[in-house]
FIKOLZA-1660 file (N, C-alpha, C; in steps of 0.1 Angstrom, whole numbers, plus 5000, padded with zeros to 4 digits):
% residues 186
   i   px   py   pz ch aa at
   1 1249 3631 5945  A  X  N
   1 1236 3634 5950  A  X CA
   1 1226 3629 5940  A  X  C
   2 1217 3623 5943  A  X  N
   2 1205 3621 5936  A  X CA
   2 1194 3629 5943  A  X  C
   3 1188 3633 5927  A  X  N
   3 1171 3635 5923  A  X CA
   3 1163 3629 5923  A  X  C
   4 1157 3630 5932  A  X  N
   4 1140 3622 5928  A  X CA
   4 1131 3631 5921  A  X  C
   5 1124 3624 5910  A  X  N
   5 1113 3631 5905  A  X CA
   5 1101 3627 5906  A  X  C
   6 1093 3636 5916  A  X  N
   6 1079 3627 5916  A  X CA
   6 1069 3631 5906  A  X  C
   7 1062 3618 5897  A  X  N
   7 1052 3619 5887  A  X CA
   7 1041 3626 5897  A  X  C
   8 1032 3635 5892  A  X  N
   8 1022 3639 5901  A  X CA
   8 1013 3635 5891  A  X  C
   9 0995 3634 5894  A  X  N
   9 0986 3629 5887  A  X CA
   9 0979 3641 5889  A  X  C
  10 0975 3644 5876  A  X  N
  10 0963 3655 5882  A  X CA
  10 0952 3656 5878  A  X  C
  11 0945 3661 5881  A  X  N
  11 0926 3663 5871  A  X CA
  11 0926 3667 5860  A  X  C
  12 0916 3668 5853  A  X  N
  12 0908 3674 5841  A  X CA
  12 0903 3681 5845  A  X  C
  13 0903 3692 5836  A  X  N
  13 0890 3706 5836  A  X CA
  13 0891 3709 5822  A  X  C
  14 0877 3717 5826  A  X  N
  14 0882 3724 5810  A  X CA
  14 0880 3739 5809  A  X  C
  15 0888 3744 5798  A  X  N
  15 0897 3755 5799  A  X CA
  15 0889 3766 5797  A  X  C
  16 0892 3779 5794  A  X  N
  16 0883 3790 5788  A  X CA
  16 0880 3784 5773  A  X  C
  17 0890 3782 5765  A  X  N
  17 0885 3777 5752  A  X CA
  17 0881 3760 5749  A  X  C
  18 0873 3760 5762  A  X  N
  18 0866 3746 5762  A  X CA
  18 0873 3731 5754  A  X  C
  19 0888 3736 5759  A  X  N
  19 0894 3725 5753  A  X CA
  19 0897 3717 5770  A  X  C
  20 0897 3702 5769  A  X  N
  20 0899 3696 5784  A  X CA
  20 0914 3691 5788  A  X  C
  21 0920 3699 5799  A  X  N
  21 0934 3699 5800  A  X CA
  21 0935 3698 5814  A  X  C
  22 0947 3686 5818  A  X  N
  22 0953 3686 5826  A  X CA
  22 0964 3694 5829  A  X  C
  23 0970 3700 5842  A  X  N
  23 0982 3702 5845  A  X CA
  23 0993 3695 5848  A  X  C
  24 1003 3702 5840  A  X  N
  24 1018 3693 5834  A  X CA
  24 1030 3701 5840  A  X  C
  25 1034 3715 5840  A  X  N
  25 1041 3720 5849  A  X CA
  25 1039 3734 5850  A  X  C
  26 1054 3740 5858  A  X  N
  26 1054 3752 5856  A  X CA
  26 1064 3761 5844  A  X  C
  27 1058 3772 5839  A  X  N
  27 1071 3780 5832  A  X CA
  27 1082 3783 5834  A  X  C
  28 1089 3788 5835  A  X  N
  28 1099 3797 5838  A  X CA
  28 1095 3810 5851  A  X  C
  29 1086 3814 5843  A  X  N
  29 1077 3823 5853  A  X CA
  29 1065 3819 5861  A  X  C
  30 1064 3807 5865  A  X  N
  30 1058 3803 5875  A  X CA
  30 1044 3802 5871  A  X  C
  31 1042 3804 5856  A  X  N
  31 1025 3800 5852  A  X CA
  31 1028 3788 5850  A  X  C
  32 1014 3778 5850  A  X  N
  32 1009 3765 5851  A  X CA
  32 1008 3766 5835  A  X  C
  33 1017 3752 5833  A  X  N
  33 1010 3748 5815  A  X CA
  33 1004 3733 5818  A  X  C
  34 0994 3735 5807  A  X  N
  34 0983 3725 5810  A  X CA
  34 0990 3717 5798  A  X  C
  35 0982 3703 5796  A  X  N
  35 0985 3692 5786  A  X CA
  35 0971 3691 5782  A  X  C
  36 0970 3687 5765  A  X  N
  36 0960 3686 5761  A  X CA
  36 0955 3666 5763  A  X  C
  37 0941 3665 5764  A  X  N
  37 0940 3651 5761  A  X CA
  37 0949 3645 5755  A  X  C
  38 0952 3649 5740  A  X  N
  38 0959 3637 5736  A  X CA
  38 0975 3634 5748  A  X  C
  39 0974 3641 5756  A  X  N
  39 0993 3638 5763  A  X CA
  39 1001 3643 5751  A  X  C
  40 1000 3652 5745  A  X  N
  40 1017 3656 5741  A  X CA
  40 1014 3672 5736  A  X  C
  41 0999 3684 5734  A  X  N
  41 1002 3691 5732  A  X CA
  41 0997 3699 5745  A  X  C
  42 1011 3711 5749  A  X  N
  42 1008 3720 5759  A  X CA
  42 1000 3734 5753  A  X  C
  43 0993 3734 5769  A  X  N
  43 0981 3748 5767  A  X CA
  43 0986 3759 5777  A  X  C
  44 0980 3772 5772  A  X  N
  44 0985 3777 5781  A  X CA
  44 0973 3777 5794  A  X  C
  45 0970 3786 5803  A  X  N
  45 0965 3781 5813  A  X CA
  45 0948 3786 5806  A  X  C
  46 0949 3790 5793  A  X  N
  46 0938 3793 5787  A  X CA
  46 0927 3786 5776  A  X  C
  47 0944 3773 5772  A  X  N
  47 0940 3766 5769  A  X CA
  47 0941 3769 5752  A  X  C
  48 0953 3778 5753  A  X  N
  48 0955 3778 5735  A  X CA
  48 0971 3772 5735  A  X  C
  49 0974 3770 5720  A  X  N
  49 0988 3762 5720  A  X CA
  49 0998 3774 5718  A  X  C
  50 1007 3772 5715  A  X  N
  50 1020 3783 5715  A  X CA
  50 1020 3788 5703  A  X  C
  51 1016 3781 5689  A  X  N
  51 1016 3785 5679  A  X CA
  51 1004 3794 5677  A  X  C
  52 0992 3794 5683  A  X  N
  52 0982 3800 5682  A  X CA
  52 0991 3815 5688  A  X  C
  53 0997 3814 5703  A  X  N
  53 0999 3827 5706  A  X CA
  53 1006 3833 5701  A  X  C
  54 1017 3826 5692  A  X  N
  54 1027 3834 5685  A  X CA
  54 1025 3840 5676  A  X  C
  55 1014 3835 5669  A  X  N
  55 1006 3840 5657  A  X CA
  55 0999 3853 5663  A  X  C
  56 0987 3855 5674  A  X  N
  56 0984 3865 5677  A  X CA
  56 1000 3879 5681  A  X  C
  57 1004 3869 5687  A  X  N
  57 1013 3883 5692  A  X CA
  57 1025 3889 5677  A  X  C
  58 1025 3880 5669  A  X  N
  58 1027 3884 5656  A  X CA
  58 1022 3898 5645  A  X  C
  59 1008 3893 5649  A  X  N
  59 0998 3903 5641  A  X CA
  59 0998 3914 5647  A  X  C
  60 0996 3912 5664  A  X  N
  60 0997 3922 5672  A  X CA
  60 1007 3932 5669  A  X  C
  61 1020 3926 5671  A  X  N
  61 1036 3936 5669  A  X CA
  61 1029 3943 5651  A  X  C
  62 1026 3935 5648  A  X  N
  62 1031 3940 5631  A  X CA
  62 1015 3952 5632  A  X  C
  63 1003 3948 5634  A  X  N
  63 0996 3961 5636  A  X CA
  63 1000 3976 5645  A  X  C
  64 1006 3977 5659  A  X  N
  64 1011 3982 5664  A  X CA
  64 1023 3991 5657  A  X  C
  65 1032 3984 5650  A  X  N
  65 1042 3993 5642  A  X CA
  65 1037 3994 5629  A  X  C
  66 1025 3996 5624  A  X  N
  66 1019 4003 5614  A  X CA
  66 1010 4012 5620  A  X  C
  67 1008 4016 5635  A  X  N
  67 0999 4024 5641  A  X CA
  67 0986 4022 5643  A  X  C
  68 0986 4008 5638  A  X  N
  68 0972 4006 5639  A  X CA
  68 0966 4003 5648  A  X  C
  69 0956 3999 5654  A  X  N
  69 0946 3986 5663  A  X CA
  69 0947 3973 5661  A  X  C
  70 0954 3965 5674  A  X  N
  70 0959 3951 5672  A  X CA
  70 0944 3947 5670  A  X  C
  71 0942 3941 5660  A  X  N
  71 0936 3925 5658  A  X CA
  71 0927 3917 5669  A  X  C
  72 0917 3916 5670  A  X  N
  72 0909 3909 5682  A  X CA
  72 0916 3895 5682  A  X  C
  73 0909 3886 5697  A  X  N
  73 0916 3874 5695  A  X CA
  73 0902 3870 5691  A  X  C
  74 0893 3873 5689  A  X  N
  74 0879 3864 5686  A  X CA
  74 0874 3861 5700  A  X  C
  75 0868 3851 5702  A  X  N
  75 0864 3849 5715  A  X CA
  75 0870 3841 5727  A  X  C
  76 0882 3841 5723  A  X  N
  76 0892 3833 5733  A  X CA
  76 0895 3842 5743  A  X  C
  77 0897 3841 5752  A  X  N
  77 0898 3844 5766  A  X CA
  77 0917 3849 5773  A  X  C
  78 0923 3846 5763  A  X  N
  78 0933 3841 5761  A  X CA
  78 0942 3855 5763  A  X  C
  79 0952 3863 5775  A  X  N
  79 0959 3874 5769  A  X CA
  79 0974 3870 5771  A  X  C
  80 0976 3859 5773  A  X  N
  80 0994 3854 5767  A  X CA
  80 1000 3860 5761  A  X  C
  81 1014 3870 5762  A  X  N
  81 1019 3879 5755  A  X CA
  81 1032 3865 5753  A  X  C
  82 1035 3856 5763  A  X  N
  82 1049 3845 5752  A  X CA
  82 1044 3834 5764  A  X  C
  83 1052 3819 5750  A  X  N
  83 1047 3809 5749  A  X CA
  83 1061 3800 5754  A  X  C
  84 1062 3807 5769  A  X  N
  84 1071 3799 5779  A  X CA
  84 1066 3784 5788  A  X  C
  85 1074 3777 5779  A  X  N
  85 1073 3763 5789  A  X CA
  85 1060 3754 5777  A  X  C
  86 1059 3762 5767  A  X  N
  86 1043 3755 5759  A  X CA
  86 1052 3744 5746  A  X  C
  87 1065 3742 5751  A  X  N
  87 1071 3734 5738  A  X CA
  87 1083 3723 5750  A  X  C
  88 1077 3725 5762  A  X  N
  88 1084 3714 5767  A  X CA
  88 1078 3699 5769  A  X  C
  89 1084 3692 5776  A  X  N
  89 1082 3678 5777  A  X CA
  89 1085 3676 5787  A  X  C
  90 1078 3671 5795  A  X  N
  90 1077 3671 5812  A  X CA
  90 1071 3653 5818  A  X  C
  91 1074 3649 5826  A  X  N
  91 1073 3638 5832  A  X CA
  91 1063 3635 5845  A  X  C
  92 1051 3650 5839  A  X  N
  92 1044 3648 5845  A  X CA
  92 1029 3648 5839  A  X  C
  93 1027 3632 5842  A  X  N
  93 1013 3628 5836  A  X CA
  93 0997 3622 5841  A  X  C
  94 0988 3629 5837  A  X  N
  94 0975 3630 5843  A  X CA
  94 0970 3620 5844  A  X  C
  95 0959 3615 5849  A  X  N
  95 0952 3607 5853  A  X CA
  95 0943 3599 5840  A  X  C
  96 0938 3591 5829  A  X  N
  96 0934 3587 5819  A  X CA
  96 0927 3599 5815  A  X  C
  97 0929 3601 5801  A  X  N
  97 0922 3609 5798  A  X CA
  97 0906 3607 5795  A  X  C
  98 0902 3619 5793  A  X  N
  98 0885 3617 5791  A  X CA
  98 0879 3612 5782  A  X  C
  99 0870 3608 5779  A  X  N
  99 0868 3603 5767  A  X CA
  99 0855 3615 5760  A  X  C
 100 0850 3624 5768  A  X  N
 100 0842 3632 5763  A  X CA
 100 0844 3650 5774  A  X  C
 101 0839 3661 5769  A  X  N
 101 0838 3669 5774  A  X CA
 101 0827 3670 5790  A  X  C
 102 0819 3663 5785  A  X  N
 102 0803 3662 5793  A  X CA
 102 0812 3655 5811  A  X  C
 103 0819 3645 5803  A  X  N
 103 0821 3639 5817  A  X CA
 103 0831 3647 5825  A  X  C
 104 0838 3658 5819  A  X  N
 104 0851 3661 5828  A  X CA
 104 0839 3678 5834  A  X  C
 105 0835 3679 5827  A  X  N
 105 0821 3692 5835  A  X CA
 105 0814 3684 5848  A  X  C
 106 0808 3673 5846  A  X  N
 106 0804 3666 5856  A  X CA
 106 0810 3663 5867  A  X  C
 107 0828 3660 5863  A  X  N
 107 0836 3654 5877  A  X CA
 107 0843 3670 5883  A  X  C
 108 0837 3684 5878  A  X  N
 108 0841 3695 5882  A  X CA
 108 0830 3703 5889  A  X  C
 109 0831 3715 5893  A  X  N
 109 0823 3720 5903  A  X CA
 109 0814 3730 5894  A  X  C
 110 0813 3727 5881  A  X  N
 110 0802 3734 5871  A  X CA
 110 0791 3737 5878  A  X  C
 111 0783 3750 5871  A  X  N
 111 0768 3746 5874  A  X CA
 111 0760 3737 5872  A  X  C
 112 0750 3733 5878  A  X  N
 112 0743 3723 5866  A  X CA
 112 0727 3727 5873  A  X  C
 113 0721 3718 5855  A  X  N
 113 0708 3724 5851  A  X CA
 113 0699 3711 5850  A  X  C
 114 0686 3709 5854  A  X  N
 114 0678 3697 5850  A  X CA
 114 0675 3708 5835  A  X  C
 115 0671 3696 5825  A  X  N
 115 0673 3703 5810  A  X CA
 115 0656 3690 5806  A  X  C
 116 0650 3696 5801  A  X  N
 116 0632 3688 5799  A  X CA
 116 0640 3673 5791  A  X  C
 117 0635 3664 5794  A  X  N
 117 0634 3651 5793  A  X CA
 117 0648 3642 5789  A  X  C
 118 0656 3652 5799  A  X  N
 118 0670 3644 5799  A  X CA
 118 0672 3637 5815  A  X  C
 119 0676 3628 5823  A  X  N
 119 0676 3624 5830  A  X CA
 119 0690 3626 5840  A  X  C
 120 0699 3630 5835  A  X  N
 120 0714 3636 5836  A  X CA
 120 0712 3651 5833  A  X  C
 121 0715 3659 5846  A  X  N
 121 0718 3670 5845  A  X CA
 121 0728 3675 5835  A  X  C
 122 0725 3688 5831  A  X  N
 122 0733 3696 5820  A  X CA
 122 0747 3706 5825  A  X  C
 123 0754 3710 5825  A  X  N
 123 0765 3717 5826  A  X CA
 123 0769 3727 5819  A  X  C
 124 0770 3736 5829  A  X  N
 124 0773 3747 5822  A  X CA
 124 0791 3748 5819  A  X  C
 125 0787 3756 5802  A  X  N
 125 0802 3753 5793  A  X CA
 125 0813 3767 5799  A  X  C
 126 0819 3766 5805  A  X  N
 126 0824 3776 5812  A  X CA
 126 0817 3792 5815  A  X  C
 127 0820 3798 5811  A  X  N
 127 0813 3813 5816  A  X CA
 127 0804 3818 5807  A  X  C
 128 0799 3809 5795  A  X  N
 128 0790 3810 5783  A  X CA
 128 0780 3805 5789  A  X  C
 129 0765 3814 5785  A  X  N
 129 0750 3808 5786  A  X CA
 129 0745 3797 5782  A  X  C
 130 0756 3790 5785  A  X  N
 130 0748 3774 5779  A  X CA
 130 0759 3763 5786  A  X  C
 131 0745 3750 5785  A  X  N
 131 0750 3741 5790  A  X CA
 131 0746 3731 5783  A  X  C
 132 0759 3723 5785  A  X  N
 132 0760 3707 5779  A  X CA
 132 0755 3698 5787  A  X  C
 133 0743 3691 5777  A  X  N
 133 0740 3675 5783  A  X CA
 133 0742 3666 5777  A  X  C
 134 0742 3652 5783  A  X  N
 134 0754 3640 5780  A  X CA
 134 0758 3635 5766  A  X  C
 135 0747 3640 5759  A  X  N
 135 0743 3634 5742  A  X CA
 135 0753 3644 5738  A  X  C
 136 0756 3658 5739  A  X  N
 136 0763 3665 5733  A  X CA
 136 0755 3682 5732  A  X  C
 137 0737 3677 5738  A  X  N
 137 0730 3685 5731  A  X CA
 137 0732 3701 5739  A  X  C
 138 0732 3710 5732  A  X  N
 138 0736 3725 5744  A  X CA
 138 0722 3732 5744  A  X  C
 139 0721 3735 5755  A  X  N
 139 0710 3743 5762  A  X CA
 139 0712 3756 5769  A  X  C
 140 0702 3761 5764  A  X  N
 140 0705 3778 5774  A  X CA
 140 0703 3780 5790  A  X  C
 141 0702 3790 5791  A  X  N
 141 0697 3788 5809  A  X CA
 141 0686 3794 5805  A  X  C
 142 0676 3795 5798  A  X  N
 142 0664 3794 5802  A  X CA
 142 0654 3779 5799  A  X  C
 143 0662 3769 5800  A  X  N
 143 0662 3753 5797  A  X CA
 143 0655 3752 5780  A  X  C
 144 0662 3762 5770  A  X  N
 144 0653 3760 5754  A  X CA
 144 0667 3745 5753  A  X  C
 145 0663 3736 5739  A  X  N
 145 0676 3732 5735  A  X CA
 145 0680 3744 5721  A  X  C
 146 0693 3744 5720  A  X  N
 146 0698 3751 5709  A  X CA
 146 0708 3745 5703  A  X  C
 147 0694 3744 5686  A  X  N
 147 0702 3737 5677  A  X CA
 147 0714 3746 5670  A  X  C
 148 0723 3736 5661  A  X  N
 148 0735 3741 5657  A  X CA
 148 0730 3749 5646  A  X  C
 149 0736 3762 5644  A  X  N
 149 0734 3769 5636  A  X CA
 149 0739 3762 5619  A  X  C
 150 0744 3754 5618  A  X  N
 150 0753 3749 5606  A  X CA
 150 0754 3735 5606  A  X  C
 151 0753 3727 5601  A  X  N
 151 0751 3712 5601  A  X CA
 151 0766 3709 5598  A  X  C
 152 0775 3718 5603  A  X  N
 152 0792 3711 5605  A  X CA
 152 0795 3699 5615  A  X  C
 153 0804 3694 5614  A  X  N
 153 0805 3679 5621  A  X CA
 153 0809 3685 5638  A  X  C
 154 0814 3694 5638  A  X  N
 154 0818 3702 5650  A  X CA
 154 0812 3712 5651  A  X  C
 155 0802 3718 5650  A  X  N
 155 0794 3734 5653  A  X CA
 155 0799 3739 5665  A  X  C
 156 0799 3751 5659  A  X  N
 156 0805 3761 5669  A  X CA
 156 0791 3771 5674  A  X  C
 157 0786 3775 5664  A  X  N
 157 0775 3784 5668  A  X CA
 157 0760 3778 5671  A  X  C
 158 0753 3778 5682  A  X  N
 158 0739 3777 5690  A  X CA
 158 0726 3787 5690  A  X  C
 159 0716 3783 5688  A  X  N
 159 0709 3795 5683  A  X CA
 159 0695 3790 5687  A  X  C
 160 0685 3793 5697  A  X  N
 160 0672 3788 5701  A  X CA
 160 0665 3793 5690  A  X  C
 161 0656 3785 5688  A  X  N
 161 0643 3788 5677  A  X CA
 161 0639 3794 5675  A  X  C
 162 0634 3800 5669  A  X  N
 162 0620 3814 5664  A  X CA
 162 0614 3810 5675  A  X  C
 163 0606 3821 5679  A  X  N
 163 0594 3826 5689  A  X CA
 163 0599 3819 5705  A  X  C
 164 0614 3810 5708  A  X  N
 164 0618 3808 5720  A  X CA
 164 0626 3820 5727  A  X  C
 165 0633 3820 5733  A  X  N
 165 0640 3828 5739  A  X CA
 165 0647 3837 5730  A  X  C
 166 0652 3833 5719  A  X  N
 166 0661 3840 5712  A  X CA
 166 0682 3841 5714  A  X  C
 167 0681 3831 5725  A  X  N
 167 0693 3830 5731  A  X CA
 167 0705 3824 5719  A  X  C
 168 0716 3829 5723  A  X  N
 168 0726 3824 5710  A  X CA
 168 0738 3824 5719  A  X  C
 169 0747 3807 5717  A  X  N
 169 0756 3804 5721  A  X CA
 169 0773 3801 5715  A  X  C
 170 0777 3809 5712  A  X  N
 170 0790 3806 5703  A  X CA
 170 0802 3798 5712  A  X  C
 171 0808 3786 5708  A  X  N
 171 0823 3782 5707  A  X CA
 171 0831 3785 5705  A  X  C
 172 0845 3787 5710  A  X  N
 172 0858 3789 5703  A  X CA
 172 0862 3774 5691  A  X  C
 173 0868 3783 5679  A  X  N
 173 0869 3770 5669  A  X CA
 173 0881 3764 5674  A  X  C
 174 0885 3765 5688  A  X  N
 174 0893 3755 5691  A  X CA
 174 0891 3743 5703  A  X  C
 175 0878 3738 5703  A  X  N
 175 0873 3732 5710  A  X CA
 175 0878 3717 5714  A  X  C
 176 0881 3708 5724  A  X  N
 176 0885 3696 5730  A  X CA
 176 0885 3691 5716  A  X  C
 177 0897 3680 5710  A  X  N
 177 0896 3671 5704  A  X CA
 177 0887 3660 5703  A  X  C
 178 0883 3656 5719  A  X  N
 178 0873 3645 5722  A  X CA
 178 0855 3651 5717  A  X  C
 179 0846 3640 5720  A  X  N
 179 0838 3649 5717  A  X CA
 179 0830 3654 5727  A  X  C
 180 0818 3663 5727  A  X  N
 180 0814 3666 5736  A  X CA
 180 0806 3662 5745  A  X  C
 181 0794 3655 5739  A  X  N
 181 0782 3647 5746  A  X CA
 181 0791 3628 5749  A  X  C
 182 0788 3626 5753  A  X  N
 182 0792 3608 5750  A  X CA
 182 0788 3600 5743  A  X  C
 183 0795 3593 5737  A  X  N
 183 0794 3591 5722  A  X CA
 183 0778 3579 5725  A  X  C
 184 0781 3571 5738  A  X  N
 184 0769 3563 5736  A  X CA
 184 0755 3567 5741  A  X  C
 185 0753 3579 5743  A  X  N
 185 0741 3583 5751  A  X CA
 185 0740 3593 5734  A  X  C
 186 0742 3592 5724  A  X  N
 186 0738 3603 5711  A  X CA
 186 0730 3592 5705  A  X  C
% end
């Protein structure tokens, strides 16, 4: 008897923790594990790796049998209790990866925002008050832009100006490898 295995192609999206993942298979238990851009690390459908979960569910057990209060996950979205199917290798591969965050929001069913003297609509970054336009720049929904709180090469934290709205937009520090705006419209 022969097996056929069909390669399936799938889309981009991007995740709760705004990293951009294709789907690659299923678990054991019938959850969907995603593949990160680069093609070789798996997410879970939240979009964290295996080692991240094992580490939470680590701290978790070891808080728990000291009676204590497990440990927040920060702002990840993420409640993975095991990291089935997130260390396999599968023969099933996505469509070219992205080259930016901005474009895989655009080819998805995001909100989107006219943002003042951008020409390309803005996108909203999953379930967070803000949205990305093409340069990288993030804007709130009351159209302020919001600069990065920290002049890090990757900022995570967003913060409108004195006397604007006062809106503040945080990232998970585990954000898409790629970057976010497109590198030729910055």
């Amino acid at each position: 008897m022969v097996v056929v295995v069909t390669v399936t192609k799938t889309k981009w999206h991007v995740t709760p923790s705004l990293r951009c993942a294709a789907f690659s298979h299923r678990n054991k238990l019938g959850e969907p594990v995603l593949v990160d851009v680069d093609l070789k690390t798996k997410l879970c459908k939240h979009g964290e790796t295996s080692s991240t979960i094992r580490t939470w569910c680590q701290l978790e057990a070891q808080a728990r049998a000291e009676g204590k209060e497990p440990p927040s996950r920060g702002v990840s979205k993420c409640d993975c209790q095991n990291t089935h199917g997130l260390q396999n290798s599968t023969d099933t591969g996505p469509i070219e990866p992205p080259t930016c965050v901005y474009d895989v929001l655009a080819d998805s069913e995001a909100e989107q925002m006219s943002v003042p003297g951008e020409t390309k609509f803005a996108y909203r970054l999953g379930d967070r008050d803000g949205f990305l336009s093409a340069d990288g720049s993030v804007w709130c929904k009351h159209g302020n832009k919001l600069p990065p709180l920290t002049g890090a090469k990757r900022p995570r934290a967003f913060k409108a100006a004195r006397g604007t709205c006062g809106c503040e937009v945080r990232l998970p520090g585990r954000v898409s490898c790629i970057p976010l705006g497109r590198v030729d419209e910055a």
